[in-house]
BATOR-174694 format. One record per residue: residue in one letter; x, y, z of N, C-alpha, C, O in turn. Coordinates in Angstrom, 1 decimal, padded with zeros to 4 digits, always signed. Layout:
BEGIN
  residuo    n_c1    n_c2    n_c3   ca_c1   ca_c2   ca_c3    c_c1    c_c2    c_c3    o_c1    o_c2    o_c3
        A       X       Y       Z       X       Y       Z       X       Y       Z       X       Y       Z
...
END
This chain:
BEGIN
  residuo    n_c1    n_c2    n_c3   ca_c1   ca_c2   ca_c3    c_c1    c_c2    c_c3    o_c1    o_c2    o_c3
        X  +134.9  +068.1  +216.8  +133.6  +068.7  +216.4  +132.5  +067.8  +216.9  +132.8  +066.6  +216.9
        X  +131.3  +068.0  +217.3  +130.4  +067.9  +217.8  +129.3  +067.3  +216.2  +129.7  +067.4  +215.1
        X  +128.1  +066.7  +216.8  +127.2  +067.0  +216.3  +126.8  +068.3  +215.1  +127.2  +069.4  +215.2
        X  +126.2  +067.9  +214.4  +126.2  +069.3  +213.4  +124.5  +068.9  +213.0  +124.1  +067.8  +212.6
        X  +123.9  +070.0  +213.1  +122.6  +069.9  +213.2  +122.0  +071.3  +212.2  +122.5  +072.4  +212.4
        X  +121.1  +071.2  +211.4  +120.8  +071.9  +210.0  +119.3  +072.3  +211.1  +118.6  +071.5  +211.8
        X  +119.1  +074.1  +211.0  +117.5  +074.1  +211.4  +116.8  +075.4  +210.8  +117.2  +076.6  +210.6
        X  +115.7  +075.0  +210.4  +114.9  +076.2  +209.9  +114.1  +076.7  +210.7  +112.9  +076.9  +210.5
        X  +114.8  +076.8  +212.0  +113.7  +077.7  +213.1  +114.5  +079.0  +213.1  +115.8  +078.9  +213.0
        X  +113.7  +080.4  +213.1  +114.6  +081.4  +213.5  +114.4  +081.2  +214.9  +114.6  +082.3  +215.4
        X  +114.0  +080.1  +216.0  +114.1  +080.5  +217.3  +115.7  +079.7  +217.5  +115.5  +079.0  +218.4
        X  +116.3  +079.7  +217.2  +117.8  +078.8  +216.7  +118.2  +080.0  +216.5  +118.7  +080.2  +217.6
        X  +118.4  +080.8  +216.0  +119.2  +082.4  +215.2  +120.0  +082.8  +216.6  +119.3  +083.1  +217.6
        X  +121.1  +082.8  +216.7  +121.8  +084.0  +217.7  +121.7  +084.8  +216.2  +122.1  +084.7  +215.1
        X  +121.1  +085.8  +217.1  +120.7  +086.8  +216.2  +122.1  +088.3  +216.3  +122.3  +089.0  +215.4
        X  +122.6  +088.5  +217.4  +123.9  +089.0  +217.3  +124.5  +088.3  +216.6  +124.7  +088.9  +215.5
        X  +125.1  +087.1  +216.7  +126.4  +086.5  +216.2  +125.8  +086.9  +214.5  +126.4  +087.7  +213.8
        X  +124.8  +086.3  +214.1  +124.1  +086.7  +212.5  +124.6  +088.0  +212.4  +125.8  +088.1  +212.1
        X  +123.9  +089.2  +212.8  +124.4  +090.4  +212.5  +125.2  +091.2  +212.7  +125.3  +092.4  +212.2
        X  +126.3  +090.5  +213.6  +127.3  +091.0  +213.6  +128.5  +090.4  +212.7  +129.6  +091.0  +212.7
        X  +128.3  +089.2  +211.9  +128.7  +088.5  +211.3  +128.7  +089.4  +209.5  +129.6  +089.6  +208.8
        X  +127.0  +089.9  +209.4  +126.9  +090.1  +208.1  +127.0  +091.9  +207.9  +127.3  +092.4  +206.9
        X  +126.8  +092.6  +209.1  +128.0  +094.1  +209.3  +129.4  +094.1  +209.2  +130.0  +095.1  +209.0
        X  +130.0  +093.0  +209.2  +131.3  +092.9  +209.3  +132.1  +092.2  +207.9  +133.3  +092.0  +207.6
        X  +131.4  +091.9  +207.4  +131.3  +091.6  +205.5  +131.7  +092.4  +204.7  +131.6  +093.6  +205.1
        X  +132.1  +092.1  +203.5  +131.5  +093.1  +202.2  +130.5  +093.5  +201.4  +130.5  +094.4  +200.5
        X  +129.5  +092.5  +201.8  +128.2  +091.8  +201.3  +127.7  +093.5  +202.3  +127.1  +094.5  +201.9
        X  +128.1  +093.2  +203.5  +126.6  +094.0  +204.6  +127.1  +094.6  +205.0  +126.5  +095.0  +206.0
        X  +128.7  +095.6  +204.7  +129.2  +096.6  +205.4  +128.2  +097.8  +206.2  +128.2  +098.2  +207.3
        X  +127.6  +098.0  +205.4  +126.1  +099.0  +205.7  +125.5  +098.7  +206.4  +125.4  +099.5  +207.4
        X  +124.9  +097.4  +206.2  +123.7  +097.2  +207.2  +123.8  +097.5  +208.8  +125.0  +097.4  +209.2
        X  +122.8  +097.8  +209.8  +122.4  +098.0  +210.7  +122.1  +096.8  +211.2  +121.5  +096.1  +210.4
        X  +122.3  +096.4  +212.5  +121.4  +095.5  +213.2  +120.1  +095.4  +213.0  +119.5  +094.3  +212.8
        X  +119.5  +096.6  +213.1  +117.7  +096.7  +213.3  +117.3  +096.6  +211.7  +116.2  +096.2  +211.2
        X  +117.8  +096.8  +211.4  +117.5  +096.4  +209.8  +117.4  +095.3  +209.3  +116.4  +094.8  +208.7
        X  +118.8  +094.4  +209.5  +119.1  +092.7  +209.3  +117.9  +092.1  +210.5  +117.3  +091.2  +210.0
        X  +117.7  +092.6  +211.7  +116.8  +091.8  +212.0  +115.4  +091.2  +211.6  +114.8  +090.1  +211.6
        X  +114.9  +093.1  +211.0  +113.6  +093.2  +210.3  +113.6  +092.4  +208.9  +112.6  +091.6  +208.7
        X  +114.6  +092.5  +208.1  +115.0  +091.3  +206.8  +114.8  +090.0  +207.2  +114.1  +089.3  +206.5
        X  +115.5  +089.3  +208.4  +115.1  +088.3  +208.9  +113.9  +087.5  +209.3  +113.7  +086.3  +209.5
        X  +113.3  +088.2  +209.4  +111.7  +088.3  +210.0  +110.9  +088.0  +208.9  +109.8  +087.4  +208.8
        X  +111.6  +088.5  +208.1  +110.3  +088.3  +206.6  +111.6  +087.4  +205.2  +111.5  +087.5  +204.0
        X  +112.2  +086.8  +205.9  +112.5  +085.3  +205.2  +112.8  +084.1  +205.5  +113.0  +083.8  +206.7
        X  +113.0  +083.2  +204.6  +113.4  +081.8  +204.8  +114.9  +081.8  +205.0  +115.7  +082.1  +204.1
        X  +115.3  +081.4  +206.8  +116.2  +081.4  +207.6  +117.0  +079.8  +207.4  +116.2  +079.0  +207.5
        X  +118.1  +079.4  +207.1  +118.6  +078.4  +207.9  +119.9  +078.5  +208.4  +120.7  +079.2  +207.8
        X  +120.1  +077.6  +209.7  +121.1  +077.8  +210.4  +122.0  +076.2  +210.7  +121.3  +075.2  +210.9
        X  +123.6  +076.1  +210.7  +123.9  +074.9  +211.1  +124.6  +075.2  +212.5  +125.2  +076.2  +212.9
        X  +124.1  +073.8  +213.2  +125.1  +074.4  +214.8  +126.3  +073.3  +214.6  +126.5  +072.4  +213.8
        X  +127.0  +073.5  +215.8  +128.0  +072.5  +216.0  +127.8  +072.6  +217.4  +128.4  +073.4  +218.0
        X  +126.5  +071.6  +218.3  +126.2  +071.7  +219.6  +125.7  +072.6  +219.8  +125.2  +073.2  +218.8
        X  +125.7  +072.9  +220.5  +124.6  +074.3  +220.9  +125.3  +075.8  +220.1  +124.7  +076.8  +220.4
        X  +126.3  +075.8  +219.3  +126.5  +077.0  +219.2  +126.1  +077.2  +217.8  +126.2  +076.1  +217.1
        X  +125.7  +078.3  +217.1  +125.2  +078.6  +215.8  +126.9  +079.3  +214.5  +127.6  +080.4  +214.6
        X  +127.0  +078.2  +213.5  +128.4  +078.1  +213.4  +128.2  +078.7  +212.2  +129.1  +079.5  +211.9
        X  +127.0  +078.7  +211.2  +126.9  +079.1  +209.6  +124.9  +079.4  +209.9  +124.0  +079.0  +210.6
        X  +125.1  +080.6  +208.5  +123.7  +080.8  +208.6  +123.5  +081.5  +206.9  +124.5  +081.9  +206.3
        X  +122.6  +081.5  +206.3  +121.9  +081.5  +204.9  +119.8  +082.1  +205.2  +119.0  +081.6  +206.0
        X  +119.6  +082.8  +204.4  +118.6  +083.1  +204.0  +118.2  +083.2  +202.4  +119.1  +083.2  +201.5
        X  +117.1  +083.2  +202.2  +116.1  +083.6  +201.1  +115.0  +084.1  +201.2  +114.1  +084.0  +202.1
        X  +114.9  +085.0  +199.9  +113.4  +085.6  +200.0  +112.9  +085.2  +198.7  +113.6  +085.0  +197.7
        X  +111.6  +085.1  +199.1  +110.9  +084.3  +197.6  +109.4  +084.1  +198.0  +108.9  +083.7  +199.1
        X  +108.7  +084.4  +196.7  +107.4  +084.2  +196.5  +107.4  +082.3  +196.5  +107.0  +082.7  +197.6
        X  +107.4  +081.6  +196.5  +107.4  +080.6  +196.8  +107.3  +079.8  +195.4  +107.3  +078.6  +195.3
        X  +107.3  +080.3  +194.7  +106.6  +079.6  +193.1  +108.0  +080.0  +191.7  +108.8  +079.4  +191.0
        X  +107.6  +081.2  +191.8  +108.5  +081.5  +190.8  +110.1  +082.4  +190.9  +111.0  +082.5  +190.0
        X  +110.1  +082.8  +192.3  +111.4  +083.4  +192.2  +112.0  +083.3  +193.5  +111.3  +084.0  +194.2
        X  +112.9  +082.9  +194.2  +113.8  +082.8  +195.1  +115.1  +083.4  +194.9  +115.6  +083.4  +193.8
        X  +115.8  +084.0  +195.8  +116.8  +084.7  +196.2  +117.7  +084.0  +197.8  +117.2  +084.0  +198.9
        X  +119.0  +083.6  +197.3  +119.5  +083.5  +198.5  +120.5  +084.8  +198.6  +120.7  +085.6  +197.6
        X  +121.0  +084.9  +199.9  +121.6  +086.0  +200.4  +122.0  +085.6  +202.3  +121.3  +085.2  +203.2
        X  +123.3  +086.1  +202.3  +123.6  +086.1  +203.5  +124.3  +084.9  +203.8  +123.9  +084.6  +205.0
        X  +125.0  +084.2  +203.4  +125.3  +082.7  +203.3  +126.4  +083.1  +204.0  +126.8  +084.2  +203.8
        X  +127.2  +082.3  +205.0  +128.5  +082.7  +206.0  +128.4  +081.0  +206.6  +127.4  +080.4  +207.1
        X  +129.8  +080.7  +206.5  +130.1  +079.7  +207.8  +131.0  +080.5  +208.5  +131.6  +081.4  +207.9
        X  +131.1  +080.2  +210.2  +132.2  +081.0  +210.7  +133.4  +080.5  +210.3  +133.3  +079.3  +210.2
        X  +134.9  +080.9  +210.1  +135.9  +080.6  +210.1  +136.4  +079.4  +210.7  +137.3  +078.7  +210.1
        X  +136.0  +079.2  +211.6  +136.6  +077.8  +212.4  +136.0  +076.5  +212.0  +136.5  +075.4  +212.0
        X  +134.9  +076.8  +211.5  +134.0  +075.6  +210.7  +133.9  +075.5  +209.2  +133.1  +074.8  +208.7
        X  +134.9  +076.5  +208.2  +135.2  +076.4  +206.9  +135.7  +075.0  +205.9  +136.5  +074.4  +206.7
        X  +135.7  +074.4  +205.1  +135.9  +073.2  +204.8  +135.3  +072.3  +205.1  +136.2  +071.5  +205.2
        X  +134.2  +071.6  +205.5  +132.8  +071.0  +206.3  +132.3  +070.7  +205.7  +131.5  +069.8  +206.1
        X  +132.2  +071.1  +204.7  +130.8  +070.7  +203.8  +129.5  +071.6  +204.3  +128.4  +071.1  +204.0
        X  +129.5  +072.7  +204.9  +128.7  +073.3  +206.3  +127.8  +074.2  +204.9  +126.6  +074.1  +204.8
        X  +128.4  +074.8  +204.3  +127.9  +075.6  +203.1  +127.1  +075.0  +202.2  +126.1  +075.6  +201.8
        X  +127.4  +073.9  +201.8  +126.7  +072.8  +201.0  +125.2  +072.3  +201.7  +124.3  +071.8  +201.1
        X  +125.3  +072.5  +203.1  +124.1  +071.8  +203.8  +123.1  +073.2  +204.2  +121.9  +073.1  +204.5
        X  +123.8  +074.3  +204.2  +123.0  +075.3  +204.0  +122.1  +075.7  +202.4  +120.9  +076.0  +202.3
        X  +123.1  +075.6  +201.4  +122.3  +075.5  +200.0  +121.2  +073.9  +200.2  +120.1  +073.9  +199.6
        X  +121.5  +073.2  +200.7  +120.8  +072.3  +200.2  +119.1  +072.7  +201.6  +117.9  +072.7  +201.2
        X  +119.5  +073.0  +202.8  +118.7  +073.4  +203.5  +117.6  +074.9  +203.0  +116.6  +075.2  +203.7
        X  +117.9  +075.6  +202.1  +116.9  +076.6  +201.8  +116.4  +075.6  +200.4  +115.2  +075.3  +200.3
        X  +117.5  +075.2  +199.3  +116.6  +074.5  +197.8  +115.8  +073.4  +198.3  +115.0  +073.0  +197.5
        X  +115.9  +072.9  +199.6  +115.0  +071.8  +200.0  +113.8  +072.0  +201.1  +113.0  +071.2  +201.6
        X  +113.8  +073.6  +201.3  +113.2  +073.7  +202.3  +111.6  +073.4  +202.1  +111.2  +073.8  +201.0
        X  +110.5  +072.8  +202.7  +109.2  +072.9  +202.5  +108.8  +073.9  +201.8  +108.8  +073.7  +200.6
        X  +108.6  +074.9  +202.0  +107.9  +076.2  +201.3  +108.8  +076.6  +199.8  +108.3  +077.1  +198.8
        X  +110.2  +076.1  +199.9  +111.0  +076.8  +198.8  +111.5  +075.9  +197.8  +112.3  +076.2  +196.9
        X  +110.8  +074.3  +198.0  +111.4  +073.2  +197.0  +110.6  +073.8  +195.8  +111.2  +074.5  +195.0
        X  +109.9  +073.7  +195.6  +109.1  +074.0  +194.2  +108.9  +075.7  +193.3  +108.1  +076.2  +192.5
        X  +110.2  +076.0  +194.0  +110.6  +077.5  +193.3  +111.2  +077.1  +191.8  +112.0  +076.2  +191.6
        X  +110.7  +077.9  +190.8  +110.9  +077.6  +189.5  +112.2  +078.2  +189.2  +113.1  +077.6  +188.7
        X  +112.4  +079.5  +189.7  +114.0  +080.1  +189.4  +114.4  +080.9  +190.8  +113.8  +081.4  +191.8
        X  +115.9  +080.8  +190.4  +116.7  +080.8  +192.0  +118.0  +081.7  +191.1  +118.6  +081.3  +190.2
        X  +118.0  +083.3  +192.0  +119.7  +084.1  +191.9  +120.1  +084.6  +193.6  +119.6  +084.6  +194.7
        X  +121.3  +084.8  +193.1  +121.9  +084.9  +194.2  +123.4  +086.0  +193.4  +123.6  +085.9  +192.2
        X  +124.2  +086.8  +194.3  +125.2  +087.4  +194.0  +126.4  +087.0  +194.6  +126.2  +087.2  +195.8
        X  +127.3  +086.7  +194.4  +128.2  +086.4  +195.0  +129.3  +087.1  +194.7  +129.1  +087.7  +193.7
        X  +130.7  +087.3  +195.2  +132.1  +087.5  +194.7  +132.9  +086.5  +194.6  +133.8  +086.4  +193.7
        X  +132.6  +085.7  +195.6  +133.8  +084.3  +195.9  +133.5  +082.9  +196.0  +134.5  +082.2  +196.2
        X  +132.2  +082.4  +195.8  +131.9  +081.4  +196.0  +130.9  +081.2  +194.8  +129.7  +081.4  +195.0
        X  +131.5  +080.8  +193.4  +130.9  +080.7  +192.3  +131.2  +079.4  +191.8  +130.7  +079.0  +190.7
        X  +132.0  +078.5  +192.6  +132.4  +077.3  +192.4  +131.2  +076.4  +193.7  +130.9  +075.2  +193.4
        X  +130.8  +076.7  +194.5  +129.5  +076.4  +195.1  +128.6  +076.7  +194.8  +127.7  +076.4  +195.7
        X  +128.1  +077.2  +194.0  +126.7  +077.4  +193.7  +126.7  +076.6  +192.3  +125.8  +075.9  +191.9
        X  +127.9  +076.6  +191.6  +127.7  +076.0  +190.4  +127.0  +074.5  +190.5  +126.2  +074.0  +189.7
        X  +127.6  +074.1  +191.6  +127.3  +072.7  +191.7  +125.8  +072.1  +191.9  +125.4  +071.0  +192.0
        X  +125.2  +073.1  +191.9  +123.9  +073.4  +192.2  +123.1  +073.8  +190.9  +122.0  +073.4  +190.8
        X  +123.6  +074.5  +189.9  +122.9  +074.3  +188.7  +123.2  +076.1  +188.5  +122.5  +076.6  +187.6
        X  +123.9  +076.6  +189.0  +123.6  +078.3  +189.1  +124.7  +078.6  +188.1  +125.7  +077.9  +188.1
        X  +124.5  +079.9  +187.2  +125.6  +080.3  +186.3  +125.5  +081.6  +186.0  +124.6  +082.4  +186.4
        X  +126.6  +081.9  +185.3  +126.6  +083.7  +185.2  +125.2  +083.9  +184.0  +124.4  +083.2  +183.3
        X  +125.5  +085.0  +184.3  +123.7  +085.4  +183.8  +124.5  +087.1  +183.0  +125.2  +087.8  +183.6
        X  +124.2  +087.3  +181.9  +123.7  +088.3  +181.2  +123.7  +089.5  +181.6  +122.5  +089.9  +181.8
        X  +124.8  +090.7  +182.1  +123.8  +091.7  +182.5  +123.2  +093.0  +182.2  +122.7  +093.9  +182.8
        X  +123.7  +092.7  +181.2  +123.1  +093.4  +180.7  +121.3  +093.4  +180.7  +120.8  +094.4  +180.2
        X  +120.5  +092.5  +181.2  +119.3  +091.7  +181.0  +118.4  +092.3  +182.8  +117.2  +092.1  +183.1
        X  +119.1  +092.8  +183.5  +119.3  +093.3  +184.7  +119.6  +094.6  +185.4  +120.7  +095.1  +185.6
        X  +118.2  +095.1  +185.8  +118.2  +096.3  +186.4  +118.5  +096.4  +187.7  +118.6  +095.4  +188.4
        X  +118.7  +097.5  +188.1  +118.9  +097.7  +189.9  +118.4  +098.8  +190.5  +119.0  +099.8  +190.0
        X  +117.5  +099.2  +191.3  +117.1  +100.7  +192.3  +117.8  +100.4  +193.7  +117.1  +099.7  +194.5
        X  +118.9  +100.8  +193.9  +119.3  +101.5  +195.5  +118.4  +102.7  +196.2  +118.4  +103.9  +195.8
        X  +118.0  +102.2  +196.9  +117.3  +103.2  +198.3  +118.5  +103.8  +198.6  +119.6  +103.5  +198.2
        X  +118.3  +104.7  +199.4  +119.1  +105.8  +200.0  +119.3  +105.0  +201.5  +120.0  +105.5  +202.4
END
């Protein structure tokens, strides 16, 4: 393994490998390319490389103050075990614009033992609405 380097530029984003990564999920079965890219556009991006190549990637959306949202969190397969996931949570909770967010959710299926470590827990849901778009 190379170098491993944490960046909050989307000019960093292989933006294929991202969306073909989060189409091919259970999180983003749905999603469209032109869609994930437009999502991209309008949040807080980070990505880790291993040398030039883009190996894990994570976003958030958030008013900056009071509510943040991660979503999209992936290391590729070959870079699993790394600690690579850990420097992406720490890369959006530390980001300039998003350190001073008062509350932070996210949904997960499988990775509830990483986020714990972070301060995150099951939540109520009764206490929780949802509208799906068509």
């Amino acid at each position: 393994m190379t170098k491993i380097r944490l960046s909050r530029s989307q000019d960093d984003l292989d933006l294929p490998m991202v969306c073909g990564f989060i189409s091919g999920s259970y999180w983003g079965k749905d999603r469209r390319p032109e869609d994930i890219r437009k999502a991209l556009a309008h949040s807080y991006c980070v990505s880790v490389h291993d040398g030039p190549r883009q190996v894990g990637f994570a976003r958030a959306v958030s008013d900056q103050v009071y509510f943040g949202y991660i979503m999209d969190l992936f290391v590729l397969h070959s870079h699993r075990g790394q600690g690579l996931s850990h420097q992406l949570v720490d890369g959006l909770l530390q980001h300039p614009q998003l350190k001073d967010v008062k509350g932070w959710m996210l949904a997960t299926n499988d990775a509830h033992g990483l986020y714990e470590k972070y301060g995150f827990r099951m939540v109520d849901p009764s206490v929780f609405m949802r509208r799906n778009g068509d």
